[in-house]
N, C-alpha and C positions, 0 to 999 in steps of 0.2 A: 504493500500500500504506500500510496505516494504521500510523503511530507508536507505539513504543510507550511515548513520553511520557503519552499519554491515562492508563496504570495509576495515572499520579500524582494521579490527582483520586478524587475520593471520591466514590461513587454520589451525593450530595446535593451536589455541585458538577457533575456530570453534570447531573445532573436541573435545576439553575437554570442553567444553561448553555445546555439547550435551549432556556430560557421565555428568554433573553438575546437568542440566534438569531429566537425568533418576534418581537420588536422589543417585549416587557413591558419596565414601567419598574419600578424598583425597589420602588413601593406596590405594583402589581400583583403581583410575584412574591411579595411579603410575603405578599399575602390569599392567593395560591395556596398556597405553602408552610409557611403559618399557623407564618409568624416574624416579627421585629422587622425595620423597614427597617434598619438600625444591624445585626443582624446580614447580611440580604442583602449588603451595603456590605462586612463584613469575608470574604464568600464569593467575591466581586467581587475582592479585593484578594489573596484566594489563587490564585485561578485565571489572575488577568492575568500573576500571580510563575512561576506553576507553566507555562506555554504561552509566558513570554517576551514577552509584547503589551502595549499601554499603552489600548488602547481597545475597546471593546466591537464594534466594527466589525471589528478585528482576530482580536479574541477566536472571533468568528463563523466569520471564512476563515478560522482553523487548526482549527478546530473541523470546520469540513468538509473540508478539505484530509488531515485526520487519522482519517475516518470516524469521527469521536465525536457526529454526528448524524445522524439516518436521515431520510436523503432522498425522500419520495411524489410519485410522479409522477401526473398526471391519467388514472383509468381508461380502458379504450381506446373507451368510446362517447361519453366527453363532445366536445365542440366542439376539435380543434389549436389552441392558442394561435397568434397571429402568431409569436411568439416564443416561444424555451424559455424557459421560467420553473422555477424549483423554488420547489414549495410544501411547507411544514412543515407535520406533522400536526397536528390542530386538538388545541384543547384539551382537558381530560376531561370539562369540561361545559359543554354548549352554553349559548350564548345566549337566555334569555329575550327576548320579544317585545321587554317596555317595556327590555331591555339592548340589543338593535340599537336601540330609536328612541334610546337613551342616548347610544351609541357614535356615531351617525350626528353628532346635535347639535353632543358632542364635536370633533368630526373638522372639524365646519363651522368650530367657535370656534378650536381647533388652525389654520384656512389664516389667519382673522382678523387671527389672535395673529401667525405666519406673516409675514403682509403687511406689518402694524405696525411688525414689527422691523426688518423690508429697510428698511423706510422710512428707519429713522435718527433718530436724534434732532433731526435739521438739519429735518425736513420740515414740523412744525408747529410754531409756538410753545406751544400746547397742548398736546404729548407731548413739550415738551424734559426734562421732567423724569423723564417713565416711565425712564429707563434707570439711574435714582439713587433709584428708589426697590424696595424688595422688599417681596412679599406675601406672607404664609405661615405658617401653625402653627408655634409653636418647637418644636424638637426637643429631649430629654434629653440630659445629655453622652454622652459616647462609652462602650462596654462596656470592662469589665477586657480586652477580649481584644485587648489593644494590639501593636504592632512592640515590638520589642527597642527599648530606650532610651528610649522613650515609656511614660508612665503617666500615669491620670487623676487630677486632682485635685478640691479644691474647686470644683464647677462656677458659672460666673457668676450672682448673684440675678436676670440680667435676660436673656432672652436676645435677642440681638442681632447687627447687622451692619450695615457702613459705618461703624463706629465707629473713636474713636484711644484707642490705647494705648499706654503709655507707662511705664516703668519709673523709680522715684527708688528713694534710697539706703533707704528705709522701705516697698518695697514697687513694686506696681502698680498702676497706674490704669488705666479704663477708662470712656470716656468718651463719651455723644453716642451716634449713632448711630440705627439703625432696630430698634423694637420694637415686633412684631406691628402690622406693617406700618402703623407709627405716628413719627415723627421724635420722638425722646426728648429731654433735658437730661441725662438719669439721670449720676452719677459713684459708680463703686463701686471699693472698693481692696481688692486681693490681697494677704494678708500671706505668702508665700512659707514663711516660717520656722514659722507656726501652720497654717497650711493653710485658712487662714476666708477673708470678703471683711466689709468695714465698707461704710458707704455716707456719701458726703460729699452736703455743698449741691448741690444740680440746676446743671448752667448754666444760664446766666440766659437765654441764646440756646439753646434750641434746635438742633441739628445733626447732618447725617449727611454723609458723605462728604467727612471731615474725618482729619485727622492732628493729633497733640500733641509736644511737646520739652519737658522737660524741663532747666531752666540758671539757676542760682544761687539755688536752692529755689523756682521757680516753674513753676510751669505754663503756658504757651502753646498756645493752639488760635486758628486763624486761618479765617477763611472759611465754607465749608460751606454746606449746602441747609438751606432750612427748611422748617417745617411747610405752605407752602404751596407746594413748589417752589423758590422764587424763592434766588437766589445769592447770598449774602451777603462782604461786605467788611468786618465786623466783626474784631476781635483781643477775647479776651477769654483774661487771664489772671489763674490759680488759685493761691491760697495754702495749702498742705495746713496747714502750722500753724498757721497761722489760720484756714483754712477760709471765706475768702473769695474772692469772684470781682470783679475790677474792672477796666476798661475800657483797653484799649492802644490806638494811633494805628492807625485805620481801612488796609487797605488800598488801593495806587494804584487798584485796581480788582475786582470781587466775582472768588471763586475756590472750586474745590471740585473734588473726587476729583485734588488736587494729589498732588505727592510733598514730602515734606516733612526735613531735615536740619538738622543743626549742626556748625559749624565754627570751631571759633576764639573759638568766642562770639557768633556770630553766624547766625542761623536763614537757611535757605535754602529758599525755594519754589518746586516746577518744574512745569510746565506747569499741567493740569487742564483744567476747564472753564469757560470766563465766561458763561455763561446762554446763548450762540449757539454756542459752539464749541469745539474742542477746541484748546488754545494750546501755544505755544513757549517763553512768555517765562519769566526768571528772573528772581525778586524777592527781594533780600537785606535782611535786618531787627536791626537792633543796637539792642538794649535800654539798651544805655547812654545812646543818643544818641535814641533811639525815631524813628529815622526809617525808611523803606524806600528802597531803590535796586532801579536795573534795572538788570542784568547780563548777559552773553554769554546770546543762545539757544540752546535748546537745539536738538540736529540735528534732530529733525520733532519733529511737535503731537503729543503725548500726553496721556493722563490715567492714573487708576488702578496708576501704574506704583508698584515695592517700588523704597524707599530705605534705602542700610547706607551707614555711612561707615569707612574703615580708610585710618591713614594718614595723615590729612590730604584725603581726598578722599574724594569722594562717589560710590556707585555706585549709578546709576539703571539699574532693570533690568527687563523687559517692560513693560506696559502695554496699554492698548486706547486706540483709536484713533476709537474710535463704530461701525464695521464689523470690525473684526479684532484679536482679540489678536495683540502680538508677540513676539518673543524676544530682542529686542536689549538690549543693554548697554552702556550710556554710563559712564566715568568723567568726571567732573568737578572741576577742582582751581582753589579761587578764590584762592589765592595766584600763577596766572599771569593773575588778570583786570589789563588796564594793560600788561602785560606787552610786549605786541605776539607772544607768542606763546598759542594759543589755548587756553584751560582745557581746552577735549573733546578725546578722545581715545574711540575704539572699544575697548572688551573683548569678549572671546570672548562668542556670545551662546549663552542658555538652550539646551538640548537641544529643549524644544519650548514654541510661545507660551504666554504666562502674563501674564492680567487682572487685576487686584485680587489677584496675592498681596501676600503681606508679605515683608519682609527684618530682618535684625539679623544684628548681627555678634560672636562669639563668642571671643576670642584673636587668630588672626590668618586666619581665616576668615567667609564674608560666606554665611550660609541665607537661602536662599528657602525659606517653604512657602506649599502653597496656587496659589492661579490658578483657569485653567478655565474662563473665563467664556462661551467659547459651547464650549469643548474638554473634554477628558475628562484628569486628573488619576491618576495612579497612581503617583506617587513628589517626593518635593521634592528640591534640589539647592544641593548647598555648591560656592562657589567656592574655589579653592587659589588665592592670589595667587603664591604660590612657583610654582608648576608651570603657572600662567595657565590652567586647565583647570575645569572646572564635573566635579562627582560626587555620582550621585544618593545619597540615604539615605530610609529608610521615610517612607509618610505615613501619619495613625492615622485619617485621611480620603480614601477613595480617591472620586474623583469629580471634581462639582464644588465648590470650596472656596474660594467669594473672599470678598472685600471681610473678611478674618478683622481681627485685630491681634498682635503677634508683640512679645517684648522680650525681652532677654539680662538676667538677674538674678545675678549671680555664675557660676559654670559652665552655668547650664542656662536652655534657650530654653522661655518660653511662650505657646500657641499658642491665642487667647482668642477664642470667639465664631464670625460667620461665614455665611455661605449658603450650607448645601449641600440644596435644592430646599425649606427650611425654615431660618428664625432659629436659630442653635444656643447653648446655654450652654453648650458645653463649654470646659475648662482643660484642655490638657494639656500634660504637661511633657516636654521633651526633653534628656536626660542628652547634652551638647556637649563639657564638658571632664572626666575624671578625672583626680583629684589623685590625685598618688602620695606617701608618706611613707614617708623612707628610716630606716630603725633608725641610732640614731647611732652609731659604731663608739668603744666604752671600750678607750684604750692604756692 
């Protein structure tokens, strides 16, 4: 017997819900339902709230489990299937000739693309860099028709992903990264408080799948891909008040889709990529001294993983792996490196794996948003260190959402850029802390 949760959707959530069931992708149901992909995406993120699900696949089994799609079976003269199959009624207009020779093509490139990917990055040295690099139309930022606490702002002049951003006391940076499916230098800054972006000097290096810190009015970005692929061991650090960029001590060895943190003054790099593979190692860098050291490993090879620090320590959390995101969470504390007792330590992991999100830390709470990287997305999630427990809260992107850039600016988290099946320029912002102001009491 059918639920009667289904009253809670709305004929036009019905209705993309079926095209969801027939396995359309989000352009596709656009052109059918002659709307924006950007609104499909926020009909996507009603519907998975309203049925309880996190994935389209999900979406699908309670959708028939609940009679809210109408099931056709095969007339009784055609051929018995070997097997029962349920087929979905076709759509309202057939196919054109030259659209089956379309779709066939399609479908061929689709097992291609398919094949490619099982492959792995490991299999050729000619495709170690497909997995670092995106192709694709930028998309507009995001509609007014946001989650609670989320609102759009100033959208980025460049849109982009694989990029680092990074927060100083005069704003945000955002920097590097991939635009229109081109490896950029671009550096543009968010002024929070005007709602505008400015735009500084290019790097000088070229990169994407890079992170930035932030420490004693400087800029640091270490590593990254460049316009050829190829993996870079560069440090090249940025002067906003001067607006210059000039050269720091080479890393021990090239790095890229790392995690990146600070500690004490001192930058921390975790895993990533070295041109062949996906690493362990930890690389610690002190400007005062400009040298690098190698530190405790970390417990297995990642890359892409969100970095927050609270504490004193650093939480390193999902990642991909070159075949699978995951949901684990590392803590990390380099004041027991020497020790003889060991920096890592396990934290509770993500609700579900997560590739290229972001993290930052907000009071005394650590957001992830974003991930998704072969997974489906419909919520980000704050850690409580008090309660050692992960708690989801809205995304203003339901999907897929990696390789973004995320920074904590006084109470509120910004959620910059991004791939979700396209470059995005969106900003948007997430209201993390309210200030409360108490009336002063006159004796």
């Amino acid at each position: 017997m059918a639920s009667q949760n289904h009253e809670e959707l709305s004929e036009r959530e019905l209705e993309l819900l079926r095209l969801v069931a027939r396995g359309a992708t989000n352009q596709q149901i656009a052109r059918e339902l002659t709307i924006s992909v950007n609104t499909v995406k926020v009909h996507l993120r009603n519907i998975f709230a309203k049925l309880g699900v996190e994935s389209r696949t999900e979406a699908t089994m309670v959708a028939v489990q609940r009679g809210l799609i109408r099931v056709e079976t095969p007339a009784p003269e055609e051929p018995a299937p070997a097997a029962s199959v349920l087929t979905w009624p076709p759509l309202p207009r057939p196919a054109a000739s030259w659209q089956r020779v379309y779709l066939i093509l399609a479908a061929a490139a689709a097992v291609v693309l398919v094949a490619l990917s099982l492959a792995g990055p490991h299999s050729q040295a000619g495709r170690a860099a497909d997995p670092f690099l995106d192709t694709g139309a930028a998309a507009p930022a995001l509609p007014p028709q946001l989650p609670s606490r989320w609102a759009a702002r100033a959208p980025m002049p460049t849109a982009r992903a694989r990029l680092a951003v990074v927060a100083t006391s005069d704003g945000i940076f955002a920097i590097g990264g991939v635009a229109n499916g081109q490896v950029t230098g671009a550096v543009e800054q968010y002024l929070p408080t005007e709602d505008r972006w400015v735009t500084h000097p290019p790097k000088p290096t070229p990169a994407a799948n890079i992170g930035a810190i932030a420490l004693g009015g400087r800029i640091y970005v270490p590593g990254g891909h460049d316009a050829q692929g190829r993996v870079l061991n560069v440090l090249e650090i940025y002067d906003p008040a001067g607006q210059q960029w000039t050269q720091g001590p080479p890393l021990p060895a090239p790095r890229s889709a790392y995690a990146l943190a600070e500690v004490g003054g001192r930058i921390y790099l975790f895993g990533g990529w070295d041109g062949r593979k996906y690493v362990d190692t930890v690389l610690e860098f002190s400007p005062d001294t400009g040298t690098w050291n190698v530190r405790t490993p970390m417990p297995e090879a990642l890359g892409f993983q969100a970095a927050a620090v609270l504490g004193g320590r650093v939480f390193l959390i999902g990642g991909y792996d070159g075949n699978r995101e995951v949901a684990s969470c590392y803590e990390y504390t380099p004041d027991l490196e020497g020790s003889g007792t060991s920096p890592w330590q396990p934290c509770p992991p993500l609700s579900i794996p997560r590739g290229g999100a972001a993290a930052a830390n907000v009071g005394n709470s650590i957001y992830v948003v974003g991930g998704g990287w072969k997974g489906f997305v419909a919520y980000n999630e704050r850690y409580e260190p008090q309660g050692n427990i992960w708690v989801r809260f809205p995304t203003p992107i339901v999907g897929q959402w990696r390789n973004l850039g995320l920074a904590a600016f006084q109470t509120r988290l910004y959620a910059i850029g991004g791939w979700s099946g396209e470059a995005l320029n969106a900003n948007s912002e997430y209201q993390a802390l309210f200030r409360v102001v108490m009336p002063r009491t006159v004796r």
